[in-house]
N, C-alpha and C positions, 0 to 999 in steps of 0.2 A: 310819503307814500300813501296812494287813495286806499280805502278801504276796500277788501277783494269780498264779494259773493260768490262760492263756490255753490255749485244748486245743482240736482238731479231732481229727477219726474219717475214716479210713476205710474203707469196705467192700464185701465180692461177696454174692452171692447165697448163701445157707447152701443147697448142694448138696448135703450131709447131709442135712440136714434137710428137704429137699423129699424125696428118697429114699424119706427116714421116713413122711414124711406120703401121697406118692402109690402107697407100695411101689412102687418102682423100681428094679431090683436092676441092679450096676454091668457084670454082664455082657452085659446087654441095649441100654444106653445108658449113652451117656458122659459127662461132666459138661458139655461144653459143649450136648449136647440136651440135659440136664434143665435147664439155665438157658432157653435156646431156649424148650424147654415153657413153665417159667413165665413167661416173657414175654409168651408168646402168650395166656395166660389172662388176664394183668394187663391188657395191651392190650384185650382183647374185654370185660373186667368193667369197667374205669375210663378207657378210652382213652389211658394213658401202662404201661409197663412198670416204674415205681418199684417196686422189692417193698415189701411191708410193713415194718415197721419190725422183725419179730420173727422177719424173713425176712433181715436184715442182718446175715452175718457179718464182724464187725472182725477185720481185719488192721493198723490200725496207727493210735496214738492217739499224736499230736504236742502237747508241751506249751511253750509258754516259761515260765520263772517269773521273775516281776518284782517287783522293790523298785527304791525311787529308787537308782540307781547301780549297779543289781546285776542282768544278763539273762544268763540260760541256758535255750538251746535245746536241748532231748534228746527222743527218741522211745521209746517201747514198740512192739513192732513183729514182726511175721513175719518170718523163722523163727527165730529169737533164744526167743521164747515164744508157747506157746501161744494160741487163743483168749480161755478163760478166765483163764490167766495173767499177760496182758495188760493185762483188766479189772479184778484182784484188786490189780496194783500201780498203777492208779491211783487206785483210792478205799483202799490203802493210803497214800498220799501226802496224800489229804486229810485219813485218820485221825491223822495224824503231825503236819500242819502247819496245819488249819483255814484254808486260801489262801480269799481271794474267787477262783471260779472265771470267768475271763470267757470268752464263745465268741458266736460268730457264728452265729443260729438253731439255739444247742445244746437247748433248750428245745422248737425243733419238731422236731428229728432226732438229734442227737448223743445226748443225754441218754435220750432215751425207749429210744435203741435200746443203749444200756449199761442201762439197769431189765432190759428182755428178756433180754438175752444174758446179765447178769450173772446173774438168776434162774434160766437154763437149766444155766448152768455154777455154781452152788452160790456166789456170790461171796456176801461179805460185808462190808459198808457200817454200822457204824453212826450214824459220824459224821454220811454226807451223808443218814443218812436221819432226826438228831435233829431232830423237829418240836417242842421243847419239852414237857415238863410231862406225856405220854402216860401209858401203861400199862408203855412201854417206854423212856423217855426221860425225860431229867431236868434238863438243860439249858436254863433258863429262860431266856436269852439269845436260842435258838433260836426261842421261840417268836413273837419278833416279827420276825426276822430270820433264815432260814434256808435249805437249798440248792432244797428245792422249790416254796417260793410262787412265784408269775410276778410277785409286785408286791415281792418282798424284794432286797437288793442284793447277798445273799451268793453268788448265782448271776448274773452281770447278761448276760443275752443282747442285744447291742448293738442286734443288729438286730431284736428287738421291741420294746424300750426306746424307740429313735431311730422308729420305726414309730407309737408312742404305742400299740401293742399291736394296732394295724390291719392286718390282715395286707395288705389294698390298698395300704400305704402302704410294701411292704418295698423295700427295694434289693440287690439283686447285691452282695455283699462285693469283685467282682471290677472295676464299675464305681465302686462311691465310691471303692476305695483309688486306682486310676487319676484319678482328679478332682482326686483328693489330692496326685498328684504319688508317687507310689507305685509299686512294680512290677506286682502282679494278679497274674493267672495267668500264668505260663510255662509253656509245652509240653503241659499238661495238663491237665485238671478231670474232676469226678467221675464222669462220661459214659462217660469212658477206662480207668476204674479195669479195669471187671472183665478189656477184652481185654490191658490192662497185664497183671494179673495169672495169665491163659492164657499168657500168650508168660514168664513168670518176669521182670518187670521187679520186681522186688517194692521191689527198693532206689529205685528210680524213683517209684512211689508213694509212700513216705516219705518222700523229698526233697519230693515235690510236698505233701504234707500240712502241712510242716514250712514251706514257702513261706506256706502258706494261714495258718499260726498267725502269723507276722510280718506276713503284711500286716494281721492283727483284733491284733495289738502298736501295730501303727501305728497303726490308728485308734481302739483304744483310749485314747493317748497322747495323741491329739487330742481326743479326750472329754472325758481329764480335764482338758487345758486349758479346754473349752468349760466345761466345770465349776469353774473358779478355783483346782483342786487346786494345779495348775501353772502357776504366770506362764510369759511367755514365754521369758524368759532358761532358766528350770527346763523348760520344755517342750524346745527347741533343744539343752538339754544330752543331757536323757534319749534322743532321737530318736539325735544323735550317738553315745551308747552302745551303742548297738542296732545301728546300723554298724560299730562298732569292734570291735563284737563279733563280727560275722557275718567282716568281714577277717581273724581271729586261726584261721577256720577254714579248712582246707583240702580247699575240697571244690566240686566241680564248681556243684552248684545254687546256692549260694552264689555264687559268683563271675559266674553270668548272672544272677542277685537283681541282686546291686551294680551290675551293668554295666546293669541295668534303671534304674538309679533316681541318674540323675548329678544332681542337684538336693538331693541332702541335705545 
């Protein structure tokens, strides 16, 4: 079995970049009006303030990496590295190791908004971006099987997958893993990010991103049971792992994770 990257993003509004594009100059207004501004715009043009996906500056990409027997959780993350620095070492890590990437609706937001942002910041990809057999690609493996097709397994976004690619059909990552007997959200979700990120929680954010990658570990887990990867005895094992792991850490969110989830 390849090794799986499970990975979640999170991110503010690229206040730069609105700057740039509205000339906005910082002595006039301050960063939290020019996000104000563009919400206001977002709201009047599509009736939600979601920015666009190429208006999403990352600040911190949580990953687990999984093999049977073997989880480790580690972040990429502000102010450690930069934006683009960020994104350079994670499609560095795919160039390195060829992981099945797995995420939760990375496919409608995660992914698209690393294409943007890594294109803005000079990254370079060319592992995740071998589509087999091209002008610039040679990996014929790829061609039936690689990071960008929506119907390939080597990116598998759960919640299109489990969706049957309907988007009607999607689920809240925060309610199945709850159904599930799982923890969900604690204290946080993405809503929150950007005033987290005005008030300097920033370590708070990545705790809460790093929450979000184990509960899409967990239902991952139970995927591949539903998938026969894993009998039950091997499913119970690997979950147990996943806890034993999180215990060895000493660290606040963890310890409200665990104290969420007394049933494992």
């Amino acid at each position: 079995m390849t090794s799986a990257l499970i990975f979640d993003i999170e991110t503010i509004p690229d206040i730069a970049g609105l700057r740039r594009l509205h000339e906005l100059r910082e002595e006039n207004i301050s960063d939290a009006e020019v996000a104000e501004l563009a919400f206001q715009r977002r709201r009047a043009a599509t009736g939600s303030d979601f920015m666009p996906h190429y208006l999403q500056r990352v600040v911190t990409i949580s990953c687990a990496l999984y093999r049977p027997g073997q989880f480790r959780i580690f972040s990429l993350s502000e102010p450690d590295s930069s934006e683009g620095g960020i994104i350079q070492r994670f499609f560095d890590g795919i160039e390195k190791y060829t992981p099945q990437l797995v995420s939760w609706n990375g496919g409608g937001f995660d992914l698209p908004v690393l294409h943007y942002r890594g294109l803005i910041h000079g990254v370079t990809a060319p592992r995740y971006w071998d589509l087999g057999g091209g002008d610039y690609f040679d990996s014929r493996e790829f061609k039936w099987n690689n990071y960008i097709s929506r119907y390939h397994m080597r990116h598998l976004d759960l919640m299109d997958l489990l969706a049957l690619y309907q988007p009607r059909n999607n689920a809240p990552l925060d309610d199945l893993a709850k159904l599930m007997g799982y923890p969900g959200k604690l204290g946080m979700d993405g809503s929150a990010v950007w005033s987290a990120w005005q008030e300097g929680r920033i370590a708070e954010i990545r705790d809460y991103c790093e929450t979000d990658v184990v509960n899409t570990s967990l239902v991952y887990l139970r995927f591949l049971k539903m998938r026969g990867v894993l009998d039950q005895e091997g499913w119970g094992r690997e979950v147990a792992m996943v806890r034993e792991t999180l215990e060895k850490i000493d660290a606040k969110h963890w310890r409200e994770f665990l104290a969420a989830w007394p049933d494992a």
